[in-house]
N, C-alpha and C positions, 0 to 999 in steps of 0.2 A: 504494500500500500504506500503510497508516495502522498505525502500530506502537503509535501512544496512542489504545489504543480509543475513546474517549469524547471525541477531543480534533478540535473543527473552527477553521478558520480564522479562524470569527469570535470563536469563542470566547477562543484566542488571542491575537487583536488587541484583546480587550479587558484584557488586562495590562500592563504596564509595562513597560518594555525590561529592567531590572534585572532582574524579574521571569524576564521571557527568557532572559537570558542567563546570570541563576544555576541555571533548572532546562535549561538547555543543555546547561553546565558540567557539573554533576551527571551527565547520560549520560558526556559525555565521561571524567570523571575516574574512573567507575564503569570503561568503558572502559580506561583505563588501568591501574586496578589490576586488574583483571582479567589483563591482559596480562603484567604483573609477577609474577603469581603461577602463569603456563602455562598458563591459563583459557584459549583462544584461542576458544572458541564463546563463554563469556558476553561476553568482550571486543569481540567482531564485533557482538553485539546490539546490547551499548549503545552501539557507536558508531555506529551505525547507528539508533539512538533518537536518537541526539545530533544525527545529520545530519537528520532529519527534524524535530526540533525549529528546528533551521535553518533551513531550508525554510520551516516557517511564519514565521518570524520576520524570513526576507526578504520574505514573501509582506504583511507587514506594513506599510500605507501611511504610517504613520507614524515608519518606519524609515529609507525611503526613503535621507537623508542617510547612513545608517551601510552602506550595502547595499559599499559598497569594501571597510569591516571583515570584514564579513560574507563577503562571498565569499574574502576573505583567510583567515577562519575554518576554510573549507572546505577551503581547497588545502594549508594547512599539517595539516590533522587526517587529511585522504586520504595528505597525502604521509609523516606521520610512520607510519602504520600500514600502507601500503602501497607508497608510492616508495622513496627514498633520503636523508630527511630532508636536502632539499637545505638548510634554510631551520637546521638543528644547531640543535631545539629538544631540550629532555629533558625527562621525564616531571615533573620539578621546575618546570621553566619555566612548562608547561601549563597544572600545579595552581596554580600562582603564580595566574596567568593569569585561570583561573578564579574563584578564590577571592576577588578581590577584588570580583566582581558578587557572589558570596552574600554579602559582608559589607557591600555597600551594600546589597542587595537586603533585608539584617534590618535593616537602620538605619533605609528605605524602610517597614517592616512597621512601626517602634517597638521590636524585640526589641534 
């Protein structure tokens, strides 16, 4: 299932991992405010845009060395929104988290 219409693997791999991992980020943390606010359908989308941005960005042969992060990506964003946050992240932690790929990723751009 391809949730980013227009979006293929190669295409993807031809970005930058900053790149990656800040419009990653972005599903995710859409995701979680989403959740914070009793959205529980737009919430499940976008994390689920987020996981599949993942997906490609493990799918990524260039990432190759980050694929440990990466799947670590996975098991804590499934388990904070579906297991028992074994790993006591919070929705602060996340966006921390995130946010620091979109503020290299603009540094990256020149913005």
């Amino acid at each position: 299932m391809n949730l980013h219409k227009d979006l293929t693997q190669e295409r993807w791999n031809s970005r930058t991992l900053l790149f990656q991992m800040a419009n990653m980020g972005t599903d995710f943390e859409r995701a979680l405010d989403w959740r914070a606010r009793g959205e529980d359908d737009g919430s499940e989308k976008a994390l689920w845009r987020g996981l599949e941005l993942l997906k490609f960005t493990m799918g990524d042969p260039k990432n190759n060395k980050r694929r440990k992060e990466l799947r670590r990506i996975k098991e804590i964003m499934l388990d904070y929104f579906y297991g028992d946050n074994q790993y006591g992240y919070t929705d602060e932690a996340l966006h921390q988290y995130f946010n620091w790929y979109a503020y290299a990723a603009a540094i990256e751009r020149g913005r």
